[in-house]
C-alpha positions in Angstrom: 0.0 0.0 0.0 2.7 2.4 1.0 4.8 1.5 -2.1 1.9 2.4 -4.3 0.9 6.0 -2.6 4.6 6.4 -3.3 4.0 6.0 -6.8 1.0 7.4 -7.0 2.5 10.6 -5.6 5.4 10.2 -7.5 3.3 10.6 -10.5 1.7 13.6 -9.3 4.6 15.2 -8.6 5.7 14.4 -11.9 3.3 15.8 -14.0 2.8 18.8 -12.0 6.6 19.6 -13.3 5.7 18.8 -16.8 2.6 20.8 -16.6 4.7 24.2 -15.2 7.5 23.6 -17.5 4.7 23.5 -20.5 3.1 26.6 -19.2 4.8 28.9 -21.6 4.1 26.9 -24.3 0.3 27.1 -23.4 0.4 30.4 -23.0 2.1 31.5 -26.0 0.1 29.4 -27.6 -3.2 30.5 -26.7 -1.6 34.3 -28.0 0.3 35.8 -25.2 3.5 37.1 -27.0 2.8 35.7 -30.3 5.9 35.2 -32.7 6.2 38.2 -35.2 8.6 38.1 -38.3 8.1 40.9 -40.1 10.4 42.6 -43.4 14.2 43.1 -42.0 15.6 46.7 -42.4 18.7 48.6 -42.6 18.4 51.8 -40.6 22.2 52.3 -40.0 22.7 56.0 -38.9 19.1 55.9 -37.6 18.0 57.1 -34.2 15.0 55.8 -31.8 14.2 56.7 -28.4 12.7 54.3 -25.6 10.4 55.9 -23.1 8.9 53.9 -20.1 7.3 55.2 -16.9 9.1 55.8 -13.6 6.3 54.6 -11.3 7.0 51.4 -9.3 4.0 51.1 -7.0 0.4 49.7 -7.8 -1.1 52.0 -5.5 -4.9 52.9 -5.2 -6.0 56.7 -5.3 -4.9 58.6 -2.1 -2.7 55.3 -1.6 1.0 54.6 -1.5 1.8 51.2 -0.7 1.2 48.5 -2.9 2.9 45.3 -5.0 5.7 46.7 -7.4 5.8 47.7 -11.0 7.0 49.8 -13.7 7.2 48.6 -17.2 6.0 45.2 -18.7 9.6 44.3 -19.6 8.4 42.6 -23.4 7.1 46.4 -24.1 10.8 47.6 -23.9 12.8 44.9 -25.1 10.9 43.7 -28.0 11.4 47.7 -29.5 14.3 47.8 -27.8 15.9 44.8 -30.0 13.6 45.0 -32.8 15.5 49.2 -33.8 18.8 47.7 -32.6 19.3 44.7 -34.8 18.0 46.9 -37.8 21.2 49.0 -37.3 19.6 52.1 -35.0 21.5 53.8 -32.1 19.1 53.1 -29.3 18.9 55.3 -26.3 16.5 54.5 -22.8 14.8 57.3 -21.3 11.7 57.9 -18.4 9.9 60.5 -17.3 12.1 61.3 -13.9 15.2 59.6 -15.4 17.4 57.1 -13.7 16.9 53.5 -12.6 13.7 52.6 -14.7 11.3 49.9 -12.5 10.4 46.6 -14.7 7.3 45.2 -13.3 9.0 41.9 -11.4 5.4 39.7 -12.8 6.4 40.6 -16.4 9.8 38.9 -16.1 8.3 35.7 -14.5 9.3 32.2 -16.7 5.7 31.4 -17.6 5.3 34.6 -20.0 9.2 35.5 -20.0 9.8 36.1 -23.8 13.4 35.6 -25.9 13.8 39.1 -25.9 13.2 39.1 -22.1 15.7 36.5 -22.0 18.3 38.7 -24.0 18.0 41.3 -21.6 19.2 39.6 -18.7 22.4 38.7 -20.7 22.8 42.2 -22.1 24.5 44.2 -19.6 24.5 47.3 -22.6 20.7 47.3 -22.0 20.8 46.8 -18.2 23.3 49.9 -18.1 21.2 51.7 -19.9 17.6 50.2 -17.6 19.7 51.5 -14.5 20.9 55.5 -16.0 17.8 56.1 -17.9 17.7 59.3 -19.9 15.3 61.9 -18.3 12.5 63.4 -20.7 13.2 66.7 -19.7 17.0 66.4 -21.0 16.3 64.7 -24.2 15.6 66.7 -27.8 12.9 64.3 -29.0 13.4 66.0 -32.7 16.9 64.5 -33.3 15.3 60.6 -33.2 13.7 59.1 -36.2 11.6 57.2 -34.0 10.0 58.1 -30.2 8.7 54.5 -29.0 6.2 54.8 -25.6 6.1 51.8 -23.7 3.4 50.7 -21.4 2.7 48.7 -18.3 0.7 49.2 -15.5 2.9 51.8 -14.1 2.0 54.3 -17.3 -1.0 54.6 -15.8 0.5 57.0 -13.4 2.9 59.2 -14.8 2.8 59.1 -18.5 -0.5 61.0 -19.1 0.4 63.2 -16.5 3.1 64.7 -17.9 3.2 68.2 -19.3 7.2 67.7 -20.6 6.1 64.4 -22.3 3.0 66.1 -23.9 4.6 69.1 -25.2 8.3 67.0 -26.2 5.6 64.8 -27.9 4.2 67.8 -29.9 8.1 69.2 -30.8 8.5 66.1 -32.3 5.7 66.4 -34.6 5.7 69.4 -35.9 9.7 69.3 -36.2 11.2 70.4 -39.5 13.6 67.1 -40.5 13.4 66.4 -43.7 12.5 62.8 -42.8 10.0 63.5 -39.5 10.0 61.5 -36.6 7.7 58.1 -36.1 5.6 58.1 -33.3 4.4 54.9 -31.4 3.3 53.5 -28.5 2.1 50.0 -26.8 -0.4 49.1 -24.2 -0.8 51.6 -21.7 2.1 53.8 -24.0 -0.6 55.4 -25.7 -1.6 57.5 -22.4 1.9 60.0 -23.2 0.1 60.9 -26.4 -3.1 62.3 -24.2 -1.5 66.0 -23.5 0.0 66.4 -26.8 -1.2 69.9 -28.7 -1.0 70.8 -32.1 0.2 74.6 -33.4 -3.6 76.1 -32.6 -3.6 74.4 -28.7 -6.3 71.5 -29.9 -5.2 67.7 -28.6 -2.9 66.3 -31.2 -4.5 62.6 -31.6 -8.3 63.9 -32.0 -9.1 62.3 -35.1 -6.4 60.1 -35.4 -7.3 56.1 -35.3 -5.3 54.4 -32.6 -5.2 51.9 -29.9 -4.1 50.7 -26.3 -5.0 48.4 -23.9 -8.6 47.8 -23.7 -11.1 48.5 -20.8 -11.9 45.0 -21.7 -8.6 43.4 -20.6 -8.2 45.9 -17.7 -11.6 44.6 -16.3 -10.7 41.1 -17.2 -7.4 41.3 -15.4 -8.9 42.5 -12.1 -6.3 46.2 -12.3 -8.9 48.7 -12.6 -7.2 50.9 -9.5 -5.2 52.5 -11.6 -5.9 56.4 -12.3 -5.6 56.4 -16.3 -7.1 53.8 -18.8 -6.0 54.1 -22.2 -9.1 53.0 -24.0 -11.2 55.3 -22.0 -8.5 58.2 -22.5 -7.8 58.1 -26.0 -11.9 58.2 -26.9 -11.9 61.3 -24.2 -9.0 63.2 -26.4 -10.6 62.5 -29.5 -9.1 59.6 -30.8 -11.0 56.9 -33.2 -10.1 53.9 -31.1 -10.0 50.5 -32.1 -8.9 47.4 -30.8 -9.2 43.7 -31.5 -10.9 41.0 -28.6 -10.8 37.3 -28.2 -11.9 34.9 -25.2 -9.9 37.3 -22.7 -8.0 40.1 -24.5 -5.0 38.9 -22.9 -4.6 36.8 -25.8 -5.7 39.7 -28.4 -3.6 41.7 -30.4 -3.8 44.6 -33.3 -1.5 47.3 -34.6 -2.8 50.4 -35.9 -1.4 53.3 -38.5 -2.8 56.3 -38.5 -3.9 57.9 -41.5 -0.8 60.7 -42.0 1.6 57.1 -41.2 3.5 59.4 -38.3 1.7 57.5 -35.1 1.6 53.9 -34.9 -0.2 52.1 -31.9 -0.5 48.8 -30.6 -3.2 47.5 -28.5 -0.8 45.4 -26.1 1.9 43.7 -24.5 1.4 41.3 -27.6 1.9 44.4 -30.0 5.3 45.6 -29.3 7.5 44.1 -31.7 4.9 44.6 -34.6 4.4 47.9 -33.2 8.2 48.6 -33.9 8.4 47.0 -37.0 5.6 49.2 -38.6 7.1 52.2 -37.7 11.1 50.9 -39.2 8.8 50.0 -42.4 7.3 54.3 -42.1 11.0 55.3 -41.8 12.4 53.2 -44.5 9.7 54.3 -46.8 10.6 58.0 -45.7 14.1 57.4 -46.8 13.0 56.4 -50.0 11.1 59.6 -50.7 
């Protein structure tokens, strides 16, 4: 009796291991960080410009204590990589500068992605995680690409921010022969919000975009947070859109805008699309 309880346990035990160690392959499966191979580019001489939040705490309103977070780390490093192995100079920056908080769920092995992985070999990129450029320092106009990232810390800082919103707008309307590409992921989309063009009316009004839905932040139980970028993109004007499946988790959807100088993506599953659609707007700019 003993010797089969052992077994019997034994078994258990056994394919509880094979069951965690497939969880990422469920997962990724089911469309959490699909695999993206889109057109290769040469950018050499090319700039872009990472921006994350600088927020670490999942705080309620009035609140601040919480779990930690920051950035979903796939939001960075899938851009990140993505402008670097096309040939571009990549620089890291935040809104208060400095040591830029990665969400510690986001690195967890169940949804850690390649590029994820890369990081934590890539002491160039950790360097650059720990002495983040600060928004206020950095002349948005002299990048050929301004990538927003997202994660749940966005909510509280990125469409808060005056220096973002107006950097945003010098960016724009900046004279380069081949303008900047704008984009964003997830919860990225909130430091386009304050963003004015020459006659003081918000920037994106009109423009088709996404973020993160209100459908995914219900779904995922972090509705705390003070800015939602579905609800804050239709309040500035923006023509949102977004795709859904069974739990929009597993959705995902890119977005151009009209003019091609804003591209969006609705989440953490967007980024590296994201980036590739706005190397494919810069290439074509070259061409002109």
């Amino acid at each position: 009796m003993t010797n089969k309880l052992l077994i019997i346990a034994g078994a258990v035990a056994l394919g509880a291991v094979v069951l965690g160690l497939s969880l990422p392959t469920i997962v990724h499966g089911l469309g959490l960080h699909p695999t993206y191979e889109g057109e290769t580019y040469d950018l050499k001489g090319k700039r872009a410009l990472v921006i994350t939040t600088s927020h670490d705490v999942l705080n309620a309103p009035g609140e601040t204590e919480g779990e930690p977070t920051g950035v979903m780390a796939s939001e960075f490093t899938h851009p990140y990589y993505g402008f670097l192995d096309a040939g571009m100079a990549v620089d890291m920056a935040s809104v208060r500068g400095g040591p830029i908080p990665i969400d510690p769920q986001t690195l967890n092995f169940v949804i850690r992605t390649p590029e994820d992985e890369r990081f934590l070999e890539d002491p160039a990129l950790q360097a650059k995680v720990k002495n983040s450029l600060r928004i206020d320092d950095v002349d948005f106009t002299q990048y050929d690409v301004i990538f927003i990232s997202g994660g749940w810390g966005a909510a509280y800082d990125l469409g808060y921010s005056e220096v973002l919103g107006r950097k945003v707008s010098e960016a724009y309307y900046a004279g380069n022969a081949e303008p900047p590409i704008l984009g964003s992921v997830c919860h990225g989309a909130l430091g386009f919000i304050r963003a004015k063009d020459r006659d003081g009316n918000l920037l994106i009004a009109g423009r088709k975009m996404t973020g993160v839905s209100d459908k995914q932040v219900r779904e995922l139980g972090i509705d705390l947070t003070p800015q939602h970028p579905e609800t804050e993109l239709r309040k500035a004007g923006a023509l949102y859109e977004s795709a859904t499946a069974f739990r929009d988790l597993f959705a995902t959807h890119v977005v151009v805008d009209d003019e091609q100088r804003f591209v969006t993506g609705q989440n953490q599953n967007s980024g590296a699309e994201t980036a590739h659609e706005m190397m494919r707007l810069v290439a074509q700019w070259s061409q002109r």
